[in-house]
Residue frames as a rotation matrix with the C-alpha (Angstrom) as fourth column:
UNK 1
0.332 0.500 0.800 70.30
0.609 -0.761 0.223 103.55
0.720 0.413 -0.557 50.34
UNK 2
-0.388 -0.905 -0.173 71.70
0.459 -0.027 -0.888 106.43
0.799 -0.424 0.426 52.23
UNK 3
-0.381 0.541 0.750 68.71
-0.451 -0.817 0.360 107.81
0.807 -0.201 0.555 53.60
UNK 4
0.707 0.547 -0.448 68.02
-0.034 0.659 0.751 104.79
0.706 -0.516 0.485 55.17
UNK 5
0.148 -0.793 -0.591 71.52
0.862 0.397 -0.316 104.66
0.486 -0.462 0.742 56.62
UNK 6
-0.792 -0.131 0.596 71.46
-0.094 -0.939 -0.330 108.14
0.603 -0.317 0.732 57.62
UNK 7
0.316 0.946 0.068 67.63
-0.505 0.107 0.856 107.47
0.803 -0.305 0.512 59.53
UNK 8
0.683 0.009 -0.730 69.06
0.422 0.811 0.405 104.62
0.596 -0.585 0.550 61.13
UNK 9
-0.548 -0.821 -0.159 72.37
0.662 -0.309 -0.683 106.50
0.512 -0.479 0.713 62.67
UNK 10
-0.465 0.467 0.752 69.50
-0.404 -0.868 0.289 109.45
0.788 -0.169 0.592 63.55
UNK 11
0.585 0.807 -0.078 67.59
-0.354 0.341 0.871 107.11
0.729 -0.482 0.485 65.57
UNK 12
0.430 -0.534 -0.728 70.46
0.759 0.651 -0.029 105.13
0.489 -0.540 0.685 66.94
UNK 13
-0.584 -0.481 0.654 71.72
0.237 -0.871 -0.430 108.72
0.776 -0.096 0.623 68.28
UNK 14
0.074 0.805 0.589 68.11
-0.815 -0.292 0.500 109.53
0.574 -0.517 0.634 70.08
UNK 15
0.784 0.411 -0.466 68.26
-0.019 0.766 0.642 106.17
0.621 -0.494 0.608 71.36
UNK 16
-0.166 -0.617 -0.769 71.34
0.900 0.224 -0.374 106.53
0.404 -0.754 0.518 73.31
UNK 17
-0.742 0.036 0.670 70.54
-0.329 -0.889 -0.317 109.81
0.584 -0.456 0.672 74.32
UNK 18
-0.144 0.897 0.419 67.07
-0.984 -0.084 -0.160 109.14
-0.108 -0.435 0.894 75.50
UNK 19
-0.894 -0.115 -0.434 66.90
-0.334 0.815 0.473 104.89
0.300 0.568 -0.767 75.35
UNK 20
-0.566 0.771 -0.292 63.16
0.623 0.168 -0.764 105.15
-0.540 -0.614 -0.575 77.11
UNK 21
0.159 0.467 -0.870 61.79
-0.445 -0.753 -0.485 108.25
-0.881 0.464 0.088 75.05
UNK 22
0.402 0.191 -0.895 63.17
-0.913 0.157 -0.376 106.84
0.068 0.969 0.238 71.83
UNK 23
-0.148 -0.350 0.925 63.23
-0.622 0.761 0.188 102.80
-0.769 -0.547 -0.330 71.93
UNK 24
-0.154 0.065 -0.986 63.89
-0.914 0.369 0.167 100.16
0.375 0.927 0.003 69.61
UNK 25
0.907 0.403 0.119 61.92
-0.420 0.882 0.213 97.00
-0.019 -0.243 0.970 69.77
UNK 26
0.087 -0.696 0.713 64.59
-0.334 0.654 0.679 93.96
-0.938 -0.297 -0.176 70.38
UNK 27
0.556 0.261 0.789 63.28
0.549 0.598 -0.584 92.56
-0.624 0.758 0.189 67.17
UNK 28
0.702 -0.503 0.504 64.89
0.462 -0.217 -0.860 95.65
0.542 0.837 0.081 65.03
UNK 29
0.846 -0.517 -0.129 67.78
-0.263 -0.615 0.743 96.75
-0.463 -0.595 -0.657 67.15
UNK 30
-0.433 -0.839 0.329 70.53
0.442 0.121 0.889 94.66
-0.786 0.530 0.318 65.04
UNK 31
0.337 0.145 0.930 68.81
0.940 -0.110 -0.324 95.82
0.055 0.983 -0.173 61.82
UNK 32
0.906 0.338 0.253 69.09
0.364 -0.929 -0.062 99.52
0.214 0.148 -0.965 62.89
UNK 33
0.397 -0.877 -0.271 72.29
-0.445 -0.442 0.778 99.33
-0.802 -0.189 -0.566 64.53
UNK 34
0.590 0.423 0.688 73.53
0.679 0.201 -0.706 97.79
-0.437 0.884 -0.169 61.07
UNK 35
0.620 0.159 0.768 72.25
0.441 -0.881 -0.173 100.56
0.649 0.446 -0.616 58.68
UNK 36
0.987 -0.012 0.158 73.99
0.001 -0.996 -0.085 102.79
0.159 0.084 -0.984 61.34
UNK 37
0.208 -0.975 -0.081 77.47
-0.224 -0.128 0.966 101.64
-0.952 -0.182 -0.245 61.76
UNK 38
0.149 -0.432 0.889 77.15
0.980 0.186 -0.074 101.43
-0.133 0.883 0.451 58.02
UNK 39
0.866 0.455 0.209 76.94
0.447 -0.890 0.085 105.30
0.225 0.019 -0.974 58.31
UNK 40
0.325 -0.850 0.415 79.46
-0.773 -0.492 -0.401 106.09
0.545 -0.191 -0.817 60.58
UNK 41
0.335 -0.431 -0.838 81.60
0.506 0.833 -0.226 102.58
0.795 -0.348 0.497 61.80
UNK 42
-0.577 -0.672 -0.465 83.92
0.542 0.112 -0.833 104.06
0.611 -0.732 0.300 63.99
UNK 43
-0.255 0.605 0.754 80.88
-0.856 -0.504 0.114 106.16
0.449 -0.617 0.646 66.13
UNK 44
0.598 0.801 0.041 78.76
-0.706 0.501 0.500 102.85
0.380 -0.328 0.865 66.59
UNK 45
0.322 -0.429 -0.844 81.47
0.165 0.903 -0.396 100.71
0.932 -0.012 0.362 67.12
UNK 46
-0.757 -0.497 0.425 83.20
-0.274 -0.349 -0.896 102.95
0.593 -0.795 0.128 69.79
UNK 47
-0.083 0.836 0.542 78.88
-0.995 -0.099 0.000 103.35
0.054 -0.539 0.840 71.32
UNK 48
0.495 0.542 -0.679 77.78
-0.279 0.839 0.467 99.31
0.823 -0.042 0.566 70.44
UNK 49
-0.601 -0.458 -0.655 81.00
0.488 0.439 -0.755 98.50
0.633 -0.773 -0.040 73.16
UNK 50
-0.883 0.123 0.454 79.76
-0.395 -0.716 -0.575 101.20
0.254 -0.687 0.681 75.55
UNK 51
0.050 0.967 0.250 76.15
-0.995 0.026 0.099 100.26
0.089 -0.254 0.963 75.39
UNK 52
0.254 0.137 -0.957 77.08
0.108 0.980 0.169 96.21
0.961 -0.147 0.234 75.35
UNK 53
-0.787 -0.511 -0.345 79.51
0.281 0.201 -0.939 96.76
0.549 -0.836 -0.014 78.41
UNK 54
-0.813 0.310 0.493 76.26
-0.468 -0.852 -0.235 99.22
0.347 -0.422 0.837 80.04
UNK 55
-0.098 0.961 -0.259 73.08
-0.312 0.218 0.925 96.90
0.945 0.171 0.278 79.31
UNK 56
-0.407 0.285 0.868 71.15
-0.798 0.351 -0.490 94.84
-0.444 -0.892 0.085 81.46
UNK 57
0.403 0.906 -0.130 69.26
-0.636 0.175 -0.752 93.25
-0.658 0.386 0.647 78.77
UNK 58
-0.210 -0.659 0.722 70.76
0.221 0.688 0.692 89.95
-0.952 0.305 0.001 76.99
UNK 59
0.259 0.329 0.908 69.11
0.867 0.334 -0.369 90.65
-0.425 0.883 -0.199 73.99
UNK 60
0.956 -0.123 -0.268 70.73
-0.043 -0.957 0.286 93.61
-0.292 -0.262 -0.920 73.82
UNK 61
-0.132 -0.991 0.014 74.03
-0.601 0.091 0.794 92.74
-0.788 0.096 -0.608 74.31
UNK 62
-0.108 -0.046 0.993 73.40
0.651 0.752 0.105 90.10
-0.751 0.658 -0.051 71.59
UNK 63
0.877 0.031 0.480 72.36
0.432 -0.486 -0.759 92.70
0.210 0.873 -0.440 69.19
UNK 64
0.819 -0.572 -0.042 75.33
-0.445 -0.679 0.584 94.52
-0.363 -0.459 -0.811 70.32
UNK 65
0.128 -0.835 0.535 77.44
-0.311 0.478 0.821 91.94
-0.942 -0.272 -0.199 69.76
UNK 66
0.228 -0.695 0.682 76.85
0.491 0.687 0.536 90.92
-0.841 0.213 0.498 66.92
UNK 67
0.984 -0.131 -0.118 76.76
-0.175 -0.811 -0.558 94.19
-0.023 0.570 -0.821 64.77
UNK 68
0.330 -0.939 -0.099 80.47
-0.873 -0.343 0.346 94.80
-0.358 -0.028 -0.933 66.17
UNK 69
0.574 0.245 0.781 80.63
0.179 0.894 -0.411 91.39
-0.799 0.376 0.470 64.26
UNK 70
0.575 0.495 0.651 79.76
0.792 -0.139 -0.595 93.15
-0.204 0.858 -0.472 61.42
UNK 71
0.548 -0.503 -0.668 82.48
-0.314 -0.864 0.394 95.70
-0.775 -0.006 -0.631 61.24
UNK 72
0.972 -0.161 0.169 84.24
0.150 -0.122 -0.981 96.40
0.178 0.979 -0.095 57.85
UNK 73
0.636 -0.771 0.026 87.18
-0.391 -0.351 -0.851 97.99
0.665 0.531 -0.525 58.67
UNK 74
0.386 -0.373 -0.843 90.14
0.060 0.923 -0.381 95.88
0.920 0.097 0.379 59.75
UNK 75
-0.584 -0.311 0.750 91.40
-0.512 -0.576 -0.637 98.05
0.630 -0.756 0.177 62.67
UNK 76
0.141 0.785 0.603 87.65
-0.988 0.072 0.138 96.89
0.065 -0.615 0.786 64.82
UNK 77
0.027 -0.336 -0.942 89.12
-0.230 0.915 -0.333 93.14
0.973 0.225 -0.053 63.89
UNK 78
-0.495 -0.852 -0.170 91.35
0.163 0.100 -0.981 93.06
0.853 -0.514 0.089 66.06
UNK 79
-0.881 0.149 0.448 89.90
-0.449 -0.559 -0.697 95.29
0.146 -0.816 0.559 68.90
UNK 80
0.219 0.871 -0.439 86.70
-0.825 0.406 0.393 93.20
0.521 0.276 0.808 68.41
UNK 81
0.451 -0.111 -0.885 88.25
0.280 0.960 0.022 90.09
0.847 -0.257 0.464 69.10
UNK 82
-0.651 -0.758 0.042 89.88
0.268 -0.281 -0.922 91.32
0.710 -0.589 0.386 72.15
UNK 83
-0.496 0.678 0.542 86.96
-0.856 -0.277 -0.437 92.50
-0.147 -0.681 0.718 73.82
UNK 84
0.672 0.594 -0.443 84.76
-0.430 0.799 0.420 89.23
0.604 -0.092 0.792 73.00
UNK 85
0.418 -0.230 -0.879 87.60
-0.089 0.952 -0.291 87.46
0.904 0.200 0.377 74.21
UNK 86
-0.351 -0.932 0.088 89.60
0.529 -0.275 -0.803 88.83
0.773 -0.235 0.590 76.57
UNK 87
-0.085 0.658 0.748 87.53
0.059 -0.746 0.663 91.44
0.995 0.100 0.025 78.26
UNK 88
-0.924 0.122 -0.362 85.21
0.366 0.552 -0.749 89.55
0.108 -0.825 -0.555 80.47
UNK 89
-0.486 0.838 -0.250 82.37
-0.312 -0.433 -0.846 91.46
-0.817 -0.333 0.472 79.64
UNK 90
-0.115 0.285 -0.952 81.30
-0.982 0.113 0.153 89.00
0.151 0.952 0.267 77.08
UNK 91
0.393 0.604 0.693 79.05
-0.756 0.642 -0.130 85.95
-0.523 -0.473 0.709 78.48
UNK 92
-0.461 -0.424 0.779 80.28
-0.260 0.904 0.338 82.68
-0.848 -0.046 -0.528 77.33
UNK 93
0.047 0.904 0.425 77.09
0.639 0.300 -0.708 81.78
-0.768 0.305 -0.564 75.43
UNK 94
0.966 0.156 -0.206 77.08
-0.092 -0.539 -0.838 85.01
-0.241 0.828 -0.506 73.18
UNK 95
-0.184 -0.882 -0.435 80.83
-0.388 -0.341 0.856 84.68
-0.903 0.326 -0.279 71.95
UNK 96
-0.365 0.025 0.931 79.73
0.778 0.557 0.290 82.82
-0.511 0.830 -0.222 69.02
UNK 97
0.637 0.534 0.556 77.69
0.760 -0.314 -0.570 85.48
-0.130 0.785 -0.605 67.33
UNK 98
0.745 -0.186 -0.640 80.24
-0.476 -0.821 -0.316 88.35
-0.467 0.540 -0.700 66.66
UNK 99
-0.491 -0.693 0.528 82.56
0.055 0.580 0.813 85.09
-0.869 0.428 -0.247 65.57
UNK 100
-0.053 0.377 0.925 80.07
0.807 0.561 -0.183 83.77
-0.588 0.737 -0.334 63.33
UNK 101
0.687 0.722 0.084 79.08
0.518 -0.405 -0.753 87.30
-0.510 0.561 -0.652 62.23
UNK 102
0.172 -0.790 -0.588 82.86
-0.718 -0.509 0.474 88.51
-0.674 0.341 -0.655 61.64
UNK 103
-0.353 -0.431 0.830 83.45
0.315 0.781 0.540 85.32
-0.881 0.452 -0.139 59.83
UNK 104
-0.332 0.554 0.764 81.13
0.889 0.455 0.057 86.11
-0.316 0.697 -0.643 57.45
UNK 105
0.213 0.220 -0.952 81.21
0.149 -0.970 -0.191 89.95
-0.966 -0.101 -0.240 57.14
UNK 106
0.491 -0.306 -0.816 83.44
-0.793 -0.546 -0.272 90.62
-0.362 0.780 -0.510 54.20
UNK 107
0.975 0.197 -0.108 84.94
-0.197 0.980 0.009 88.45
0.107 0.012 0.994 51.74
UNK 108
-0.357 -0.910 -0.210 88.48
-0.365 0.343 -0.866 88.54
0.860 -0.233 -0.455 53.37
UNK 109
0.543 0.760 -0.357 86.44
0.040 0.401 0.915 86.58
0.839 -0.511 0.188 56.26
């Protein structure tokens, strides 16, 4: 629905502006980021790096991670895997989930 996907990019917006005034529980932070890089991919994707490289908060970066997982267009592939891998700013422990979740994004896996 697009209202939902449009909500969810609204919120994800306030939250990086203000991530204390407008917070998302841990519990829905992958659901919302999501809905909003279904909105606008190449915003959230550019922000999900920015805010993974920024956190403090593992569960965070996990939700972070594994949205950019969840990217559609082939271009974020690439540049995905490069940052999980390559970087260094991607813990050992969490590389599996934007694997598992790119595997399983779309059905050119």
């Amino acid at each position: 629905d697009k209202s939902v996907t449009k909500e969810a990019l609204r919120r994800f917006r306030l939250y990086l502006d203000d991530p204390k005034e407008y917070a998302i529980p841990a519990d829905l932070q992958s659901i919302i980021f999501k809905a909003a890089l279904k909105e606008d991919e190449s915003f959230v994707y550019k922000q999900l790096t920015i805010l993974h490289g920024s956190s403090t908060f593992p569960e965070e970066q996990r939700n972070c991670l594994i949205v950019l997982g969840s990217v559609e267009n082939a271009q974020y592939h690439s540049q995905m895997l490069e940052y999980v891998l390559f970087s260094g700013k991607v813990r050992q422990q969490d590389i599996a989930f934007p694997l598992a979740r790119l595997a399983t994004s779309n059905d050119k896996g």
